[in-house]
C-alpha positions in Angstrom: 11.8 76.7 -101.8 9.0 78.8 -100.2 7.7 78.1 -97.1 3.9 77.8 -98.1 5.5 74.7 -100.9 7.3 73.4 -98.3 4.4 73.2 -95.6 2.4 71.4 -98.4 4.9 69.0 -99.6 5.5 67.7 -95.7 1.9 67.7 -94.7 0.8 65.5 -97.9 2.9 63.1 -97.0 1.8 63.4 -93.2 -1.5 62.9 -94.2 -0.9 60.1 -96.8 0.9 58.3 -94.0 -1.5 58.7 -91.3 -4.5 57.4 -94.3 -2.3 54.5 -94.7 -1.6 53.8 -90.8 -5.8 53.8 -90.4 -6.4 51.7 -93.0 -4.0 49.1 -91.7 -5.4 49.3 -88.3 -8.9 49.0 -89.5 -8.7 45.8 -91.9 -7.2 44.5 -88.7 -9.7 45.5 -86.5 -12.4 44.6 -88.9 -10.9 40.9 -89.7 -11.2 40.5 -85.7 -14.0 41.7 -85.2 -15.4 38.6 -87.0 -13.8 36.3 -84.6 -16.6 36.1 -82.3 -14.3 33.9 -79.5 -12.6 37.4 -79.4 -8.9 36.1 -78.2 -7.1 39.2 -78.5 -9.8 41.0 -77.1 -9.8 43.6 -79.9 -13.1 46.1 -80.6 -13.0 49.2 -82.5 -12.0 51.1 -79.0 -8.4 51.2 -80.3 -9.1 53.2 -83.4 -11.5 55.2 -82.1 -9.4 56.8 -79.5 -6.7 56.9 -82.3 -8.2 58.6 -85.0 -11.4 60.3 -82.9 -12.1 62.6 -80.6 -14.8 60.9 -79.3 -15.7 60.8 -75.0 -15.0 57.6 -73.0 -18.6 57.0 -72.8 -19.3 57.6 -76.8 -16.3 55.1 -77.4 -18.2 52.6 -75.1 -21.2 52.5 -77.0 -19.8 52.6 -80.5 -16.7 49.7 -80.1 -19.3 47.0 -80.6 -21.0 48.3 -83.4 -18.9 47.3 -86.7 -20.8 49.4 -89.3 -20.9 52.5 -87.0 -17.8 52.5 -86.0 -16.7 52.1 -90.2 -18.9 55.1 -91.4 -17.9 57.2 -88.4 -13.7 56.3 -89.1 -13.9 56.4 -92.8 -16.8 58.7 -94.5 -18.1 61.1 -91.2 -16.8 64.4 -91.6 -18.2 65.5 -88.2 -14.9 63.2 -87.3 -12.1 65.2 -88.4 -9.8 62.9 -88.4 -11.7 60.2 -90.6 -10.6 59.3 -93.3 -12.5 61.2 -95.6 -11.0 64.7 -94.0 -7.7 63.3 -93.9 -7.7 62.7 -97.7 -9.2 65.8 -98.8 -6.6 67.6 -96.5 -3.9 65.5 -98.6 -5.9 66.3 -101.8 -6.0 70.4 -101.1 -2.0 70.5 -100.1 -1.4 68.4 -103.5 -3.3 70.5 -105.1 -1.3 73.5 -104.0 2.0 72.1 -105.5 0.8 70.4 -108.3 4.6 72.0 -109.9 6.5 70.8 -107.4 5.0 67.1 -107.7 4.4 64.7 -110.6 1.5 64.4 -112.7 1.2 60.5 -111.4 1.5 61.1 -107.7 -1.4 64.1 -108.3 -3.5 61.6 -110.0 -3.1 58.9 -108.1 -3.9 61.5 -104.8 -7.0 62.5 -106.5 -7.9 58.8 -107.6 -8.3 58.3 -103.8 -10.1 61.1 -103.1 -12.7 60.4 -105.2 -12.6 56.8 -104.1 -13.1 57.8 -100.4 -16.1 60.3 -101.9 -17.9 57.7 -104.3 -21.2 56.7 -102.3 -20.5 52.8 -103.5 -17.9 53.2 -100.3 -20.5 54.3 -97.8 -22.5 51.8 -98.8 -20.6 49.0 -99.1 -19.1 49.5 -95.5 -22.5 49.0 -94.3 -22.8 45.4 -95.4 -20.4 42.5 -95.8 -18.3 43.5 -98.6 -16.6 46.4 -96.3 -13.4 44.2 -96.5 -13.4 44.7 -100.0 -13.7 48.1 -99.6 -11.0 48.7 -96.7 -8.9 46.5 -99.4 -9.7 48.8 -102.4 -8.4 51.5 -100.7 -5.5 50.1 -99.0 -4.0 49.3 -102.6 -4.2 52.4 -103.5 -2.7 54.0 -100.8 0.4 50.7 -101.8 0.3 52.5 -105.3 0.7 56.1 -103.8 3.8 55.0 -102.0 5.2 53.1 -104.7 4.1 55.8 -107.7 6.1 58.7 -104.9 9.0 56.5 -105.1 9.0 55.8 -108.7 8.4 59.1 -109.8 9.5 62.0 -107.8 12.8 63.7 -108.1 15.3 63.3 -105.1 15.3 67.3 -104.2 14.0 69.1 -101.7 10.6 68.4 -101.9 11.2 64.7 -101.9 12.8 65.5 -98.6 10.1 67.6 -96.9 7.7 65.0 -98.2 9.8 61.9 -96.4 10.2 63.5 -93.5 6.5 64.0 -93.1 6.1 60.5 -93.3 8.6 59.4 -91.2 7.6 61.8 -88.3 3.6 60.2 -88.8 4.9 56.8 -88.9 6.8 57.5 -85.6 3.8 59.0 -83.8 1.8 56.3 -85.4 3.7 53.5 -84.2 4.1 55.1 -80.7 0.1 55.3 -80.7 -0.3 52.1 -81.6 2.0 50.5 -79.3 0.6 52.2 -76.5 -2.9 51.6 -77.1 -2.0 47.9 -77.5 0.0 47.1 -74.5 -2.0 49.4 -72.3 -4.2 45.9 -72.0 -1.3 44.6 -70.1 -0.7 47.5 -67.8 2.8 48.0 -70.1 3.9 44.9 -67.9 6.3 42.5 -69.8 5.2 40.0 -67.3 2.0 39.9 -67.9 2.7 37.5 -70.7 0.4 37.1 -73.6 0.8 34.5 -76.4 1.1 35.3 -80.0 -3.1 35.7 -81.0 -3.3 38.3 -78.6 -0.3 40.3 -80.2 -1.8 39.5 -83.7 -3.7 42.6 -83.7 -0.8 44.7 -82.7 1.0 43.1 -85.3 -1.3 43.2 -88.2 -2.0 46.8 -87.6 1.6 47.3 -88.2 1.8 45.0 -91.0 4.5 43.0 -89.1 3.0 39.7 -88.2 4.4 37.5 -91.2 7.9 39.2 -90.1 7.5 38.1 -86.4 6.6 34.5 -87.2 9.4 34.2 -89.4 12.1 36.0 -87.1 11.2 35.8 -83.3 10.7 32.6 -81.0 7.9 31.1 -79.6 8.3 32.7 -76.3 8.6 35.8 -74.5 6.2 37.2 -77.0 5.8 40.8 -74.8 9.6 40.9 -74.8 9.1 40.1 -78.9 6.5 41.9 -79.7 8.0 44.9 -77.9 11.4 44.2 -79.8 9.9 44.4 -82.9 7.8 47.6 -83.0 10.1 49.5 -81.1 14.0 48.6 -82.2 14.2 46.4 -85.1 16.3 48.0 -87.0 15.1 46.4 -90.3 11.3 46.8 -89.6 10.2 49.5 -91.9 7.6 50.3 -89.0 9.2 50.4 -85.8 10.5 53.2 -84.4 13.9 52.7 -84.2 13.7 52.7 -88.1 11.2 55.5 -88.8 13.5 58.1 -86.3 16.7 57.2 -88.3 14.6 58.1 -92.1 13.5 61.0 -90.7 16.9 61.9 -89.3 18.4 61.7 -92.5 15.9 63.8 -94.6 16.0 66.5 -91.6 20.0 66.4 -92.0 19.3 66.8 -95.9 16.6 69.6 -95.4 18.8 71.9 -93.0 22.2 71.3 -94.6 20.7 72.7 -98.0 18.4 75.3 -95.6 20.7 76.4 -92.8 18.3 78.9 -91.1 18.7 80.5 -87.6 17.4 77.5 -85.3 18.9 74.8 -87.4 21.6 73.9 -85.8 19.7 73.8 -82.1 16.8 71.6 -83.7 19.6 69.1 -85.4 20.9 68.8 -82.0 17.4 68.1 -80.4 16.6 65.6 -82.7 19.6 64.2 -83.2 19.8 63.7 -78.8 16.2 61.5 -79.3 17.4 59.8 -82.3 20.7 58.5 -80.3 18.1 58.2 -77.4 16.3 55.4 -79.3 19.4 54.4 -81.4 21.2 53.2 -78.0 18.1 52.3 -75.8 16.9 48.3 -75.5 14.3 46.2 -73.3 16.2 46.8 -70.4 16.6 50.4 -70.5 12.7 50.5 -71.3 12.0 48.3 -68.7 13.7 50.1 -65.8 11.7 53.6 -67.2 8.5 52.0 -67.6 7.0 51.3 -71.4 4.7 53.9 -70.7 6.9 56.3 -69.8 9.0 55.6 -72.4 6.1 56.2 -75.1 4.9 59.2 -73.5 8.2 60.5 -73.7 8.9 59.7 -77.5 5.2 61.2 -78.6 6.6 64.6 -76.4 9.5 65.1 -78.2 8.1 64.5 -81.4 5.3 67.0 -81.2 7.5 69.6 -80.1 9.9 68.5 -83.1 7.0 69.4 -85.4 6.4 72.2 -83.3 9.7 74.0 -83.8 10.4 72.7 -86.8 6.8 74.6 -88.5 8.0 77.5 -87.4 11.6 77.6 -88.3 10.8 75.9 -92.1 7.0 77.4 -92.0 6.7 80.1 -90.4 4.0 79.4 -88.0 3.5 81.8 -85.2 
């Protein structure tokens, strides 16, 4: 497979991912925002450092605001990270490998591209039907995933295209996690009941799974559990570093270029890292640390990995 393919097929995934990751973290953020006692003391401020690049002091005076802080996320394309840019990017590597993918997964790209694009969004976030909106586009990006699974061969573009997810849905997860318990200083004892992990939760599309599986105590201890080392959470990260593990073992065993071998054993030593970690291990390096750590090595993963498979300079 060329390189310029393969670069397309991972990032439209990437991209598709880190849509899907916003949207979840904005219905939740929205749905908050119109509890007024405010109990998990959620604004916008976490998706705005997330998914902008905005100063401290814009942040500050944009958190409260729920249509501004929509518009800017979603339709501003002076944000380029919102999610207008992120699905055109998704929309111009799709179109690029339009052979390589089905006819339903480039439909169903481009029906969400021209969702994001119709002005009924823009203004319909402005009012009280933004919900609606945030929904609309949340089932489709459900519909992407499940059309991708339904449809697309199991070759090698299915695996540069899963391991683009998976390495967004680790980052994502990492950001999210941090941003989250940041409130607490990363301090399990600092204990929090479950409403003020319902955002966390939500964002992740993990609170139904937490009611139904963890006690009703300890909830940092839980919460932390959940998103970091359940190993039957689609989300956490213990799960989203073993997918990606298997479709980087797939990629280079069919690919064996020079560096191969040295970037299997680099990911391989974090996957085991994560694989073989727990609370107390995290505890006695510090959450933060740990976080930081994970979002290191998984940026210079992507790093080396463009440009042994890409050929980035």
């Amino acid at each position: 497979m060329l390189s310029r393919i393969a670069d397309s097929l991972y990032w439209l995934h990437r991209y598709m991912e880190r849509a899907d990751g916003m949207l979840r973290l904005l219905k939740t953020s929205y749905i908050l925002s119109l509890d007024k006692v405010q109990t998990s003391g959620l604004t916008w401020e976490p998706s705005l450092k997330i998914f902008t690049s905005l100063s401290a002091e814009e942040i500050e005076v944009l958190k409260m605001n729920d249509s501004a802080s929509l518009q800017y996320l979603v339709t501003d394309t002076d944000n380029h990270n919102s999610l207008k840019v992120i699905i055109t990017r998704a929309r111009e590597n799709a179109r690029g490998v339009q052979d390589q993918i089905t006819k339903e997964v480039w439909e169903q790209v481009n029906h969400i591209y021209h969702l994001v694009n119709d002005p009924y969004v823009t203004e319909k976030l402005a009012g009280p039907e933004a919900i609606s909106v945030i929904d609309l586009l949340i089932n489709s990006s459900d519909q992407f995933c499940g059309i991708t699974d339904s449809t697309m061969p199991r070759g090698q573009g299915w695996n540069y295209m899963n391991l683009g997810k998976y390495t967004e849905r680790c980052l994502l997860t990492v950001e999210f996690t941090h941003s989250f318990f940041k409130k607490v200083d990363f301090d399990f004892a600092k204990e929090q009941d479950i409403l003020f992990w319902r955002s966390l939760l939500l964002a992740l599309s993990g609170y139904e799974l937490h009611l139904k599986n963890y006690s009703n105590q300890n909830h940092n201890y839980n919460v932390a559990q959940q998103v970091l080392f359940d190993r039957h959470f689609p989300r956490s990260l213990y799960y989203a570093l073993g997918r990606a593990q298997k479709y980087l073992s797939e990629i280079t065993a069919s690919n064996p270029v020079e560096g191969t071998t040295a970037l299997n054993r680099s990911f391989g030593r974090l996957h085991s890292y994560v694989q073989f970690s727990d609370l107390s291990i995290v505890e006695e390096t510090g959450l933060e640390k740990f976080l930081l750590f994970i979002r290191k090595e998984m940026t210079e993963f992507n790093r080396i990995f463009a440009q042994i498979y890409f050929s980035y300079s």
